[in-house]
N, C-alpha and C positions, 0 to 999 in steps of 0.2 A: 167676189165678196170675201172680206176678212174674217175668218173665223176669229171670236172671244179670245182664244188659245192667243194665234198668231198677234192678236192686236198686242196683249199682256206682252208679250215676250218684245215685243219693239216698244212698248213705253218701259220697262227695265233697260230696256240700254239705252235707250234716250234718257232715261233719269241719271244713269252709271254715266253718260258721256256729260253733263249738265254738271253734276257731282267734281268729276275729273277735269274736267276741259280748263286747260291753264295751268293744269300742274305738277309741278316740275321735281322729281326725285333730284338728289341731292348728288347723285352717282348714276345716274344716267335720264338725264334731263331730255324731254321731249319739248320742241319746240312749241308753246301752247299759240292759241288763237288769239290776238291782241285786237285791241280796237285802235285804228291805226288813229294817228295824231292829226289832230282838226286841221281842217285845210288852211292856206294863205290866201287872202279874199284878192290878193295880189296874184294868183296863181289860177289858171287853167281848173276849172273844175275835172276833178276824176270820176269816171260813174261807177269804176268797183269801188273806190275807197267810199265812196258815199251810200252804196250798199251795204257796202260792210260797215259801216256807220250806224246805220239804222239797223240791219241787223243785230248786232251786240245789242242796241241799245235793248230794243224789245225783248232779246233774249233775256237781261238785266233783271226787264219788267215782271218777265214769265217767272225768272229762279225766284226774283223775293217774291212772288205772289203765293209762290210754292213753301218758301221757305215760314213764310210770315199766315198759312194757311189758320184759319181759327173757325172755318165752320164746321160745326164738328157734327151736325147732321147731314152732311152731304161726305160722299167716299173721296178719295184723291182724283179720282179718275178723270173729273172736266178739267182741272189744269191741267195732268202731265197726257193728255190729247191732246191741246192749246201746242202744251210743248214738242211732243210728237210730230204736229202738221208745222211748226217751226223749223224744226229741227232736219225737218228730212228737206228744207232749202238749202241747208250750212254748205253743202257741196257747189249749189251755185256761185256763192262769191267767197269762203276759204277753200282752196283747191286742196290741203292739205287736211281739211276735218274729217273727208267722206272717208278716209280708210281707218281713222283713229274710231267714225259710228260703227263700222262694219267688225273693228276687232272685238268692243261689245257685246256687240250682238251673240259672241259663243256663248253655244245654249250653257258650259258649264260656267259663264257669269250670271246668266239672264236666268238661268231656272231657280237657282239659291235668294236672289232677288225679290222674286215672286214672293219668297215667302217672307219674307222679312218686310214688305211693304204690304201684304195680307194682314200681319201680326199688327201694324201700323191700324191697319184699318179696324181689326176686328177691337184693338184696345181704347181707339178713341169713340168706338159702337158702344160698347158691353162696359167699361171700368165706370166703376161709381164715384169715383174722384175726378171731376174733369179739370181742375187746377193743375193735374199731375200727366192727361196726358194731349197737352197742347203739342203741336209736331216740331217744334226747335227742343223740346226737354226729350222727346221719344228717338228725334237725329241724333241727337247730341247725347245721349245713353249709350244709342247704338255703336257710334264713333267709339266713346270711352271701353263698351265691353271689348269691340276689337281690337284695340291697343292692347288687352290689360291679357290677352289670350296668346299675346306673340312673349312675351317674357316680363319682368318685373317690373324693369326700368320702363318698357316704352309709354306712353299716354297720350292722351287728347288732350290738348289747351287749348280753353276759350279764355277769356277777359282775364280774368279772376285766377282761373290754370296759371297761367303766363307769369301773373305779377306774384304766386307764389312761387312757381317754379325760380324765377330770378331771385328771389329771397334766400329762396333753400341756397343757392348755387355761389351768391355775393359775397365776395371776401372781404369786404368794405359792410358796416354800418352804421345808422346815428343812434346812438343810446349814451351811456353813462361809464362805460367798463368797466360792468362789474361779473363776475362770476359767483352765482351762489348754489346753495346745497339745501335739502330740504332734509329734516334729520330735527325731529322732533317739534312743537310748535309751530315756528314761525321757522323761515329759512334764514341760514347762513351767508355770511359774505367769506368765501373762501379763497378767493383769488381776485387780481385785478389788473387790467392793463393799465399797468404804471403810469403810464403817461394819459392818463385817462382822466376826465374830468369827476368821479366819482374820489378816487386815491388824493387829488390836486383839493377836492372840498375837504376831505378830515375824513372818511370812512377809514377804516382797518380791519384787515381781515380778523374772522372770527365774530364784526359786530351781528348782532337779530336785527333783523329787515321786519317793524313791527307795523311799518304804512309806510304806501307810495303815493304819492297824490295823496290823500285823504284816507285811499282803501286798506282798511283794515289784511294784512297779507297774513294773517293766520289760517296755517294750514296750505299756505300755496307751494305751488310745484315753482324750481325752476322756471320752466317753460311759461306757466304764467306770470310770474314777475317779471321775465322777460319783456312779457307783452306792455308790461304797465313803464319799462323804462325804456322804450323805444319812442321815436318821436322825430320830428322836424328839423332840422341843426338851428341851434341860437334859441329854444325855446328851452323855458324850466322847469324842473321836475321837483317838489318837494320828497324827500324820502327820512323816515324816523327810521331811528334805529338807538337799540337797547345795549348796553356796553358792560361787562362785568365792572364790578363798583361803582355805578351810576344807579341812583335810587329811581329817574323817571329818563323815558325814550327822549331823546334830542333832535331835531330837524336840521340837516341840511338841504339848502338851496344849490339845484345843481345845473348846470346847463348843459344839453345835449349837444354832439357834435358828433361830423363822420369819423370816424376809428375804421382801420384796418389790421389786426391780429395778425404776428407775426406767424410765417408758416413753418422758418427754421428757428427752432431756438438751441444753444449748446451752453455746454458748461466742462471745465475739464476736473478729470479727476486723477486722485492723486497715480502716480508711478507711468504718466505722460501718456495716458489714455483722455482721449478725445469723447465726449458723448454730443451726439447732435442725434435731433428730435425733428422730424419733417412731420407736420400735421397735416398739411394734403400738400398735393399738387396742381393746386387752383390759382395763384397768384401769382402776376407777372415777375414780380419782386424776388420770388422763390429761389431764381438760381443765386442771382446777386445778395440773400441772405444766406447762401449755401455758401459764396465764396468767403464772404466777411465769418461765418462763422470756421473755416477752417484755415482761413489765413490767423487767426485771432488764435487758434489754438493751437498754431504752428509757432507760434513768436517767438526766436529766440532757438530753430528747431526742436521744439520741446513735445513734435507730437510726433510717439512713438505707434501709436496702436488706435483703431477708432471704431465706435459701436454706434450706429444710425439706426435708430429707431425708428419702425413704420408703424408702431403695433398701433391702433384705430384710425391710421391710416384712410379715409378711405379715397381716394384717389384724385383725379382731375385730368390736366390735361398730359394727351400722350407726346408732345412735343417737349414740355415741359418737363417731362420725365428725360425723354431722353437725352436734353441738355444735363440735368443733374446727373445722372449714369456717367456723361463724357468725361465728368473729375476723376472718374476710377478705370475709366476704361483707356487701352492704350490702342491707336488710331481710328479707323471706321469698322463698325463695327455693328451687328444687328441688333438691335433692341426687342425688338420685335412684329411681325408682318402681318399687314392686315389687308384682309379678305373680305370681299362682300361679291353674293349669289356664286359664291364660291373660286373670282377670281382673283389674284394681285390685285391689290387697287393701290397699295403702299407698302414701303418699309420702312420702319419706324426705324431711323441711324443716329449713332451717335455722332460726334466733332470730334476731328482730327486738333489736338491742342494740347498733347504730350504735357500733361496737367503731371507737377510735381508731387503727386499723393498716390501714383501709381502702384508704389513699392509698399507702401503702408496696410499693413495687415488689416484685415475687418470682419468683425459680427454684424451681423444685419438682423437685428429682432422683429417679427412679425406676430400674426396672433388670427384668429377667425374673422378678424373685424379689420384687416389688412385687404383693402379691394384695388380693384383696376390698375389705376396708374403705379400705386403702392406694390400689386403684383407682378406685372411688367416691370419695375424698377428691378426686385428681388428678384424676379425668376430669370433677368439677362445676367445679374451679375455670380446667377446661380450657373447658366447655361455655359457663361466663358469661366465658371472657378473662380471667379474674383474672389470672392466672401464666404464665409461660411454663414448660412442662413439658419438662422435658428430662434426656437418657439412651437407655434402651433400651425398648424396649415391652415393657410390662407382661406379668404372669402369665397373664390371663385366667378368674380365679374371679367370678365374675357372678352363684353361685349361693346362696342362705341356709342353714342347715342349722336347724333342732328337733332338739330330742328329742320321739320318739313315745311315751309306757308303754302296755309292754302289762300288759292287765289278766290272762293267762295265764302260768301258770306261778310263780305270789304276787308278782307285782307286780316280779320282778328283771329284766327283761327287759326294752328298749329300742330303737326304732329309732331311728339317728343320722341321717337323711335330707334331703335336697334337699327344700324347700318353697314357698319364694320364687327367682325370676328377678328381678334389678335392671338397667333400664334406666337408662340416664344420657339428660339432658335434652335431646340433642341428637345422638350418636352412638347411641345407643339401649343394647342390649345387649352387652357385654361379654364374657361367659364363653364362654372357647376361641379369644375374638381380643385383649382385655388392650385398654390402651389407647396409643395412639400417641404419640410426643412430638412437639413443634414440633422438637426438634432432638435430633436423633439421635448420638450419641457414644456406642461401642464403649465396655465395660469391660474394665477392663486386664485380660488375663491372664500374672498371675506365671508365671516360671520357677520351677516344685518342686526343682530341684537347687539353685537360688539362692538360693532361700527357706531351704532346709535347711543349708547353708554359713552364712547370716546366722546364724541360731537357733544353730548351734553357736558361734560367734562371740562372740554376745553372754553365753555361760557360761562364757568363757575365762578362768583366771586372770590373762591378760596384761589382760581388762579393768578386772578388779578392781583390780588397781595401778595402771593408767590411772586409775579411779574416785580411791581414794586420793592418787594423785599432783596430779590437777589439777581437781578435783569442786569442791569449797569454795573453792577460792580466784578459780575463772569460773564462777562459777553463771551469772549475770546474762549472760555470754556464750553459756554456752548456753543460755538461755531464747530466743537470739535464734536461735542456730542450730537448734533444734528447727523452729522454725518454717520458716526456710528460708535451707538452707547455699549456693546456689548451686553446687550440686554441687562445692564446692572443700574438696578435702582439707585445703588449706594453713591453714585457717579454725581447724582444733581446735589448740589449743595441744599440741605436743606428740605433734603426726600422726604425722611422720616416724621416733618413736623407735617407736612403736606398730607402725608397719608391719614394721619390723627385727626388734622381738621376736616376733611374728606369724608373719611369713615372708613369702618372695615367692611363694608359693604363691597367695594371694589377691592379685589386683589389688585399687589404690590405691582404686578407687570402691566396689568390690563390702566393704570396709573402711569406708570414712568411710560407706554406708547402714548399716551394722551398728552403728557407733558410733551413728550418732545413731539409730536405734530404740533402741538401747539408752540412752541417755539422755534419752530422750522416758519411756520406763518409768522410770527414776532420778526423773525430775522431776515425772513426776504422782504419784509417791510420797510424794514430799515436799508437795506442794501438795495430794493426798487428792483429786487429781481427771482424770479422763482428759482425754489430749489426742483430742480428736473431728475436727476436721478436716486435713487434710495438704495445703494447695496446691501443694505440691513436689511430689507425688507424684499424685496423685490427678486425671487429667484431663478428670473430670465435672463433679468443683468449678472447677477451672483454668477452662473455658468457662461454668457460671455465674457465675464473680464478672465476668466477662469479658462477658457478659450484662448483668449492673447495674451495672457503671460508669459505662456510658453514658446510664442510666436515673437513676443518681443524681447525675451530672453529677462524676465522681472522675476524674483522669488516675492509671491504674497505676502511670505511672513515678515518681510520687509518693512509692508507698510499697516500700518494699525487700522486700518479703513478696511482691509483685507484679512487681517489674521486669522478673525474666524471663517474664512473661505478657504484658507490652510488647512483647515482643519478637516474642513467638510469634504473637500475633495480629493486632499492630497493623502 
């Protein structure tokens, strides 16, 4: 006779094999138990596959009986007995199940088990909420807490997991293209993908998003406006919006449609320096905007020196990386090597393709918010000297993720998991220490009250008459001053009236930064294109270009975009 003990300890691994049976790691795949494919009525009956037929099937019947369990005054124990006296036939018609029950069966799975299907029992006994613990929300917890125990990234995906997970991750979606800011009232339109159905209606940056649909958007975050202009492709969105010298809100009709945001964007700057900006490493498109953006800024060989920005960065794919990497790297070459339960399982290489930008000097900026792919990019072309990396130390994600299917519960089911570790060729691994720069430069941290005073600033209808008044007739003056006013008010035509209508409530400076953000927004409107870098502002750039001038042989004071960087550094 069975003692209580031994029975427990074999329905724990008959649950554990019930749970598992089917499925297959991603890096070392076990061949699971199939239900072989329905016979040919033309064909010879088989009597194992016709056991093994019925077999599966009833076993089907047992897991959703289990799974889909609702009486919550009786313990688990009559089904997973059911499944028990099941299960101990598997060996008769899969010859390969009986030593997959027997690895189970170790007391150091089966005793941990106990307690965790105890805890199952005693909460669906004793909890006064039984809406909360029906046994798919109690599995599906328990799933969730184990993922979330192995590291940050991994998780459980049911239905709902999945179709967020694919959102977070899609480089492609259908909305409006619009980017906005939340900065007093109602939010900002402060950017836009140009070719965007939002830019193509009449929006301009800088307009109040005062309703979308109908909903009043006071007070909303980004993130929810977002939600209100996502939708179907071909379907319409009305969206109002409040314009400096417009006495009432205006309605546009807009219509939704898939967009995919570019992942490289560049612009060059003056003294034949290159800036290219990679936002992740998630889109197929990625290397092929990488080429266009540095063929484009080569035109005429006119690119001396180049700064690639990774700073929020935060990664994608590691193939994808190491295609990007092959433009600076000369023949094959390690990227970096990835490891799981501790073996080789790849080496991340680059392409042999003696890419003409080999010789071309580089900064590579990064920042704490610089992860994965972004750090494997930086830390190979740190590992061969390529670049000089500089900023702040990186994120430290070092880790891979899969998806796992499980074969349980019809196939919707998913683990998101940690499977590969990447080393880089020289500092080894990464994940939880990021990677270091040659040179270390603090990022700025704004003033949020200052910040907010700007933003209100640039919706004023004193700037709107400003716009009017002096917009068309200095363009070409401000393209200059965008780039760099030398902190002097006296520069914009027409300062001093500006200030008077205004008020002296705002100082002179914390005024000429708002005008020219705000005419930096004016002008990439008009040219359909953002402005990406800010030497005046931005003191990570400021010390790269400062970086390759010397490397490309440029005196600063040369160029007036630079002068005051002569100053500061030389």
């Amino acid at each position: 006779m069975k003692t209580r003990s031994g029975n427990n300890r074999i329905r724990f691994a008959l649950l554990i094999f019930v749970i598992t049976c089917g499925h297959e790691s991603p890096t070392h795949a076990q061949e699971p138990i199939r239900q072989p494919e329905a016979s040919n009525p033309s064909e010879p009956s088989d009597p194992l596959k016709d056991a093994q037929r019925q077999y599966v099937n009833k076993l089907k019947s047992l897991s959703q009986r289990l799974l889909e369990h609702r009486d919550k005054d009786k313990p688990l124990n009559t089904t997973l007995q059911q499944l028990e006296e099941h299960l101990a036939k598997a060996s008769d018609v899969f010859p390969k199940a009986k030593s997959r029950i027997l690895r189970v069966q170790d007391p150091e799975v089966t005793e941990p088990m106990k307690v965790l299907v105890e805890c199952i029992d005693k909460i669906r006994a004793l909890y006064p909420d039984k809406s909360k613990t029906e046994i798919d929300k109690l599995v599906f917890a328990a799933a969730e807490g184990m993922m979330k125990s192995l590291d940050p990234y991994s998780r459980f995906l049911d239905e709902s997991g999945l179709a967020q997970y694919q959102q977070e991750v899609a480089t492609t979606y259908t909305g409006i293209g619009l980017y906005s800011s939340h900065v007093g009232e109602y939010p900002t339109a402060y950017a836009f993908l140009y070719e965007g159905p939002a830019f193509a209606a009449g929006m301009r940056t800088h307009d109040r998003i005062v309703a979308i649909a109908g909903v009043d958007t006071k007070g909303y975050t980004a993130e929810q406006l977002g939600k209100l202009t996502l939708g179907e492709p071909g379907t319409k969105v009305q969206v109002s919006v409040l314009r400096a010298g417009w006495e009432k809100p205006r309605a546009f009709e807009i219509t939704r449609r898939a967009m995919e945001a570019k992942a490289v964007e560049f612009e060059a700057m003056p003294g034949g320096i290159g800036y290219i900006r990679i936002r992740h490493f998630g889109s197929s498109a990625l290397v092929k905007e990488l080429d266009v953006a540095l063929n484009q800024l080569d035109q005429n060989d006119a690119l001396f020196g180049l700064i690639l920005d990774l700073r929020g960065n935060p990664g994608g794919d590691a193939d994808l990386c190491a295609q990007a990497v092959s433009r600076f790297l000369d023949g094959q070459k390690i990227v970096a090597v990835g490891k799981t339960r501790g073996r080789i399982r790849n080496k991340v290489m680059t392409r042999v393709m003696c890419p003409k930008w080999l010789e071309c000097p580089m900064v590579v900026l990064v920042d704490g918010r610089s992860a994965s792919a972004a750090e494997m990019f930086s830390g190979a072309l740190k590992s061969h000297g390529r670049a000089v990396i500089l900023g702040e130390k990186t994120f430290g994600k070092g880790v891979g993720q899969s998806q796992v299917p499980l074969t349980s519960g019809g196939g919707q089911y998913r683990l998101y998991m940690s499977t590969v570790q990447y080393n880089l060729p020289k500092s080894g691994s990464f994940q939880g220490v990021g990677v270091e720069p040659h040179i270390v430069v603090p990022s700025a941290k704004p003033d949020p009250d200052q910040l907010a005073q700007i933003e209100r600033l640039k919706t004023t209808n004193a700037f709107m008459r400003y716009d009017a008044k002096w917009y068309q007739g200095h363009k070409q003056r401000f393209k200059e001053l965008v780039i760099h006013d030398h902190n002097d008010p006296s520069r914009y035509p027409g300062f001093d009236a500006l200030h008077e209508e205004i008020g002296s409530i705002y100082n002179r400076d914390l005024l000429r930064d708002a005008l020219r953000q705000y005419l930096r927004g004016r002008l990439a409107d008009d040219r359909r294109a953002h402005y990406l870098a800010d030497v005046q502002q931005d003191e990570q750039l400021q010390r790269a270009v400062y970086e390759l001038a010397d490397k490309i042989y440029i005196e600063l004071k040369m160029f007036p975009a630079y002068t005051a960087l002569a100053k500061k550094f030389l």
